[in-house]
Structure formats: C-alpha cells, structure tokens
C-alpha positions in Angstrom: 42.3 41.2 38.0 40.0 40.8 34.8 36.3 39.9 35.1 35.4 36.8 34.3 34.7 36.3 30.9 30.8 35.6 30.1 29.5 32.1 30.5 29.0 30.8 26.8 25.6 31.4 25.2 22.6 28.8 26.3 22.5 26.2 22.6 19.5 24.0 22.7 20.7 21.7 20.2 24.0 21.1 22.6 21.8 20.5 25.7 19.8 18.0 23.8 22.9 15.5 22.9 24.2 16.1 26.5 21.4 14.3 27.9 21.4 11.9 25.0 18.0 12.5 23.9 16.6 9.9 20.6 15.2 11.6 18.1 12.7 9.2 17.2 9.4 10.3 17.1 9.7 14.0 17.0 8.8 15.4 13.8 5.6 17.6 13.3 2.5 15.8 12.7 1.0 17.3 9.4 0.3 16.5 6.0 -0.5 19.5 3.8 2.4 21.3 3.2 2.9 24.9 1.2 6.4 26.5 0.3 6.6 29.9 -1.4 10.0 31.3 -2.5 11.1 34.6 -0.2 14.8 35.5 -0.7 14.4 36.9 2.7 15.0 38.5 5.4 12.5 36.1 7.1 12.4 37.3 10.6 11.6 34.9 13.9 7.7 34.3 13.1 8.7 34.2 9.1 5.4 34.7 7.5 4.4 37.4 9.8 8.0 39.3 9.6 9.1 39.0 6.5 8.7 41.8 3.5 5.6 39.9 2.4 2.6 42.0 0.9 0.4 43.5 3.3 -1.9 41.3 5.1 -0.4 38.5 2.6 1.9 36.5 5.7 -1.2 37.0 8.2 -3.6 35.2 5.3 -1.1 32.5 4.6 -1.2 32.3 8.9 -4.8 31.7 8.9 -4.9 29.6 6.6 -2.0 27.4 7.8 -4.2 27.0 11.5 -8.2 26.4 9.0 -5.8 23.5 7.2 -3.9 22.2 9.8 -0.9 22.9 7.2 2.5 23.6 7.3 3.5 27.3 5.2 6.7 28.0 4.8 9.2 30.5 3.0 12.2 29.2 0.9 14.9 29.9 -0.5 17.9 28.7 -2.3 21.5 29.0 -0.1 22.1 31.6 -2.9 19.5 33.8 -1.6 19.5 35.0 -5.1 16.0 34.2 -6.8 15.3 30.5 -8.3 14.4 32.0 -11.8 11.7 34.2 -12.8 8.7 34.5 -10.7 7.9 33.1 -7.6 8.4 29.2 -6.9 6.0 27.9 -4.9 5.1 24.0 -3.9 2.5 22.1 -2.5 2.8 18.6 -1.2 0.8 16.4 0.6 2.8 13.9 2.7 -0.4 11.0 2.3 1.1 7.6 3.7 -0.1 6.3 0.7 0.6 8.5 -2.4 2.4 11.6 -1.1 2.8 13.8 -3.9 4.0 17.4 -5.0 2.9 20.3 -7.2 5.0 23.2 -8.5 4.9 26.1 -10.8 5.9 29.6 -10.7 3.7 33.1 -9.9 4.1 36.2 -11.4 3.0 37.7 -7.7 3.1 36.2 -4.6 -0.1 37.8 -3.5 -1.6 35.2 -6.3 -0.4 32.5 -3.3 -3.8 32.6 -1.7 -5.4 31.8 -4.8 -4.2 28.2 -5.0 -6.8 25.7 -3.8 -5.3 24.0 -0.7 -8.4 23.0 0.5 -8.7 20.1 -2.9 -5.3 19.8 -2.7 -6.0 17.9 0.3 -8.6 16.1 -0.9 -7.1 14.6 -4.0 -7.3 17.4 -6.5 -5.3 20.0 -7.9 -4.0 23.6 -6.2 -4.1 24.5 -9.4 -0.1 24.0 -10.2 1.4 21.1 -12.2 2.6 17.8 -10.7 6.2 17.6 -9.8 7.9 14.2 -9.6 11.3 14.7 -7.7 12.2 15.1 -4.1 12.6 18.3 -1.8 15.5 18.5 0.5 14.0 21.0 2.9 16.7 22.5 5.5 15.5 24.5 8.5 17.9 27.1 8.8 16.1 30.6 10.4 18.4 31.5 12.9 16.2 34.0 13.6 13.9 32.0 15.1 16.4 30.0 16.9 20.4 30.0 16.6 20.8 26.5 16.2 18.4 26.3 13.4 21.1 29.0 11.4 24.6 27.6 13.0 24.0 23.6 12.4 21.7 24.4 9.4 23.3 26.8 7.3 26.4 24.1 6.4 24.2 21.4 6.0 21.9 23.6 3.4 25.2 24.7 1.6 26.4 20.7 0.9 23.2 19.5 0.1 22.5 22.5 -2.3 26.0 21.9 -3.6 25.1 17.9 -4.5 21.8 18.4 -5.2 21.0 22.0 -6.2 17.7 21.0 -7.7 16.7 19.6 -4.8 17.7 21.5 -1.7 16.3 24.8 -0.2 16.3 26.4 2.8 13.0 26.9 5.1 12.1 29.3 7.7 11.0 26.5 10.3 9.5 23.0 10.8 10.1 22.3 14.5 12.0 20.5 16.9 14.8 23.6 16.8 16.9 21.3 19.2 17.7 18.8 16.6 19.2 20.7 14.5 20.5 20.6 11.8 17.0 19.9 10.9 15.5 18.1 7.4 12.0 17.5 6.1 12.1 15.4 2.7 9.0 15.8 0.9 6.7 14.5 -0.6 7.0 12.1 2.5 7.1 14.0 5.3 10.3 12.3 6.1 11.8 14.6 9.0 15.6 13.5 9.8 17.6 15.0 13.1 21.2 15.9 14.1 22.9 16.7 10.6 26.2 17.8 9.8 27.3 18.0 6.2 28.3 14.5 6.1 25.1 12.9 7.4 23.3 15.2 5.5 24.5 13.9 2.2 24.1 10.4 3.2 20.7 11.0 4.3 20.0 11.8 0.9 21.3 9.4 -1.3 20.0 7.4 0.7 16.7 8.4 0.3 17.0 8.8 -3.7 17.9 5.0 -3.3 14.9 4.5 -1.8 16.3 3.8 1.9 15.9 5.2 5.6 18.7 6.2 7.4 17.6 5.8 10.9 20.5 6.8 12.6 18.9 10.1 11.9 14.9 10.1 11.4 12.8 11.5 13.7 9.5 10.1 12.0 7.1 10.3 9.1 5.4 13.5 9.5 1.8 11.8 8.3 1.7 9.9 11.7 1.5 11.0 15.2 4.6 11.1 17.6 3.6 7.5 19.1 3.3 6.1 15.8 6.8 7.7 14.3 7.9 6.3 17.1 7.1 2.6 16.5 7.6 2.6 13.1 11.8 3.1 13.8 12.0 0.7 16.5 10.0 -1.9 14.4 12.7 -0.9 11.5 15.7 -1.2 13.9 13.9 -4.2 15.4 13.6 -6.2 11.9 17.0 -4.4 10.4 14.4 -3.2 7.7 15.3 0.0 6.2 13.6 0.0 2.5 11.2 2.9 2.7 8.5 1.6 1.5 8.7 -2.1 3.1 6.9 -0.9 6.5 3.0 -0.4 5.8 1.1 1.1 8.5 -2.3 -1.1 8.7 -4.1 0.3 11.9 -3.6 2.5 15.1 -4.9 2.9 18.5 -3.9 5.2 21.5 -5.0 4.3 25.0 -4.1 6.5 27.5 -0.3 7.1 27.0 0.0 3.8 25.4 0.1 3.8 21.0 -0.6 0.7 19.4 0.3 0.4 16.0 0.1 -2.5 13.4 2.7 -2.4 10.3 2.4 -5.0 7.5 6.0 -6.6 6.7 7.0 -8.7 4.1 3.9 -10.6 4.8 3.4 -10.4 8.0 2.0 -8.0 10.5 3.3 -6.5 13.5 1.5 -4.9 16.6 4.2 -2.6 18.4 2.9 -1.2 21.6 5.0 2.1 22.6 4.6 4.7 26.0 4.8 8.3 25.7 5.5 9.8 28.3 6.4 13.6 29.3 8.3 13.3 33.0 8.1 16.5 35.1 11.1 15.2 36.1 13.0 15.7 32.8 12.1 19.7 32.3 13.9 21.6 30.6 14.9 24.5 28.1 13.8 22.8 24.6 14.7 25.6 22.4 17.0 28.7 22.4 14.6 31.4 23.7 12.3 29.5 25.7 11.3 31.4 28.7 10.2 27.8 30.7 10.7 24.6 30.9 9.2 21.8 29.5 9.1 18.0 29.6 11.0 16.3 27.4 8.7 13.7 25.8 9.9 10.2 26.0 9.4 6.7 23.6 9.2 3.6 25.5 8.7 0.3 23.6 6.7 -1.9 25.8 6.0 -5.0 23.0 6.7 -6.1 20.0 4.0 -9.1 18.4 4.2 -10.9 15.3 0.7 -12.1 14.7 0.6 -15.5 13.0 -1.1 -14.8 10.1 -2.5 -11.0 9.0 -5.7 -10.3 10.3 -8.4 -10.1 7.3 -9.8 -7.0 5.8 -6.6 -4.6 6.7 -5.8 -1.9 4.4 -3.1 0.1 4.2 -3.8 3.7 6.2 -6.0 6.1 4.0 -5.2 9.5 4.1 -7.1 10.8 7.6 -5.7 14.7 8.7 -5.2 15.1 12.8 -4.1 18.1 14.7 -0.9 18.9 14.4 1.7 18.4 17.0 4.3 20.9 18.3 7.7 19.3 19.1 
C-alpha cells in the first residue's frame, strides 16, 4: 500500500477567501515611501538580504523605522536593469497633494544621501518631480509564497499594458491578499488580483476611479479610517477618487469616527475595529502563531444638515505605522 501522499502546503492567501475575509481596511498605514531599483535576488527581509553594499540595506532599515517610511527594492518583471543607473523614487502619499520624485544614481550607496527627512516636509529629496503613476506589485516569494505565486502573473500583465508604469516590490504587507498592489503617489493599496482585476484596477485608476471590489484602503489613513472611507463609497455608489474628502477623525476606544465631505455635504461614519480571539489564525505563510483577524464593523452612517464651519480638508499629519 503506498503512503499517503503529503497534505498540500499551508497558502495564506487561500485560507483568507475560505473564511471570506473583506479587505477593506487593511493596507499599511504610511506616507513616506522610497523605492530603489535591485534586479535581485531580494531575499525574505529584502533590504537586509539582498546583494546591497555593505551596511547600505541596514542604513536604509534605520532609516525606514527614524521616518516611519516604507523602503523598498524594485524591479521590472524583466529583472533586467531599467536603463543606466539606479532608478530610485520617492513619494509621499499626502491626502492632499501626494506626489513623486524620480531620477537615476550612478551608485546606490548615493541612496542615503537623498533628503527624506524635507521630503516629508514639503521639499525636495533632491530628485526631480515625476508626474505619472506607479503600479507597485508585491511579489517576494521569498518572504511569503503567495506574494510570488498570485503576484508574479499579475506583475507580468500589468508590465505588459503599462510597462512604464509597473514594477515589482519586495513587500508592502498584508501577504494574505495577495496578489497585492500599492498605487502611488496615493497610497492606494488594492487586494485579491489576478491578471484580469489587475488590469481593471488600473485603468481604472488612470481614469481617475476606485475600484472597490478590490481596495483595501488609502495608505495615508489609519485601518479604521480606510475602513469608513469604502463603506461610505459603497454606501453613496461614489467611486471618483477624488470625490470623498476626509475633513476630521476621532478614535474612541475601538470605535473610529470619521467625517468625509461629499458633493457638499458631510458625513460622519462611525466604524468598530475589532480583533476577536475567537477568529485566530495563521495570517501569513510562515507564521509560527496565530493571530486575530482584525474586523470592520460599520455602526452609523450621518449626513449632517449642513457642513460644520471651519472644516478643512486633512493636512498632511505622519502616525505610526500599522502592520497588517
């Protein structure tokens, strides 16, 4: 009698649309955002494995916790080199004016020269603006299968219909919604691609529209407030990126109230976050425990009768980061 054949191989991604899951309000919360070109191979922790310079991935780490930033590598679905040089971006996902820069270096130890820090503030890293969009695909399966198996095909279309656009990234969390997608300047983070969705996603977005079948949230917000921002969309069939204006935010206890300006009006959604003991799980390929699975609730949704005076839209504020 032959041995049972092994049972298959634990895929976080899978487990995640078993229990049916919503991806809304999931995506990182950060702001500042670096990508530097590294044909690869990344490794699981990419700046810290990969063939980088010595001590250049363990600078770009610490720098990435002082800033609260995101620092990725990239790459085209090539591999092959995007040109002479090293590419390298920096965008700032500001609610208000989220913008890019972009040049090329002639060493990527010249990376840590680039002023982050009035980046942030409203002034230069030292690179030139750069007006177009960034299809950015997670696809380090190193770090987690799913990421490489769901990712990989999505970077391939996308690069194929928008090759200007598209690269691949070593990692920007939430490995069990893969295939994964930050847009930036925005910050938009989108959930659950396959080739097709993938390429609707983004005309979409170069159309100027939301597809919130697959977003899990505006990475300039926190989870609670991603999280009210799409059900206020679904709520109002409103999809037009920039129609929905965050105006003010509060968080009491586990409760997030947030207040959107819309067509004219404004709307206080009040939303629950919870994180069930109840619900733990595995939430990515090689996690060694379980974890709750955090959980939206919308509890209210107020249209106020007229706006309240002396809102403005959301200024640029950093908070800590969020892991997902």
């Amino acid at each position: 009698m032959s041995p049972a054949p092994p049972p298959p191989a634990f895929r976080c991604a899978a487990a995640s649309v078993l229990r049916d899951e919503p991806v809304a309000g999931t995506a990182t919360h950060v702001r500042t955002w670096l990508l530097v070109e590294h044909t690869g191979p990344w490794g699981s922790d990419a700046l810290l494995d990969a063939r980088l310079p010595d001590g250049v991935g363990a600078a770009l780490k610490d720098r990435a916790r002082a800033l609260r930033a995101k620092i990725l590598l990239v790459r085209r679905f090539s591999s092959k080199p995007d040109g002479a040089g090293v590419r390298v971006f920096a965008a700032q996902a500001d609610p208000v004016h989220p913008r890019i820069e972009s040049g090329r270096l002639g060493d990527v130890r010249d990376v840590l020269d680039l002023d982050l820090d009035g980046f942030r503030a409203g002034g230069s890293t030292g690179l030139a603006a750069y007006d177009g969009a960034l299809f950015c695909v997670c696809t380090n399966g190193r770090h987690d299968a799913c990421c490489a198996e769901r990712g990989r095909p999505v970077a391939q279309a996308l690069g194929r219909a928008h090759p200007e656009e598209t690269w691949e990234v070593s990692h920007i969390g939430g490995d069990r919604f893969a295939g994964n997608m930050v847009v930036l300047p925005q910050g938009l983070y989108y959930g659950r691609l396959d080739p097709a969705a993938a390429l609707a996603v983004a005309g979409a977005h170069l159309a100027g529209e939301l597809d919130l079948d697959h977003l899990r949230g505006r990475s300039s917000q926190p989870m609670g407030v991603q999280a009210a921002e799409i059900l206020l969309r679904r709520e109002l069939a409103v999809t037009r990126e920039p129609d929905v204006v965050l105006v003010g935010r509060s968080v009491a206890g586990d409760v997030t109230t947030a207040a959107f300006a819309v067509a004219g009006a404004t709307y206080d959604v009040q939303v629950r976050t919870t994180h069930d003991p109840g619900t733990a799980t595995r939430l990515t390929c090689k996690a060694q425990r379980d974890n709750p699975v955090p959980a939206h609730e919308l509890l209210s949704v107020t249209r106020r009768s007229r706006p309240r005076p002396g809102h403005r839209p959301a200024r640029s504020v950093d908070a800590c980061q969020s892991k997902t």
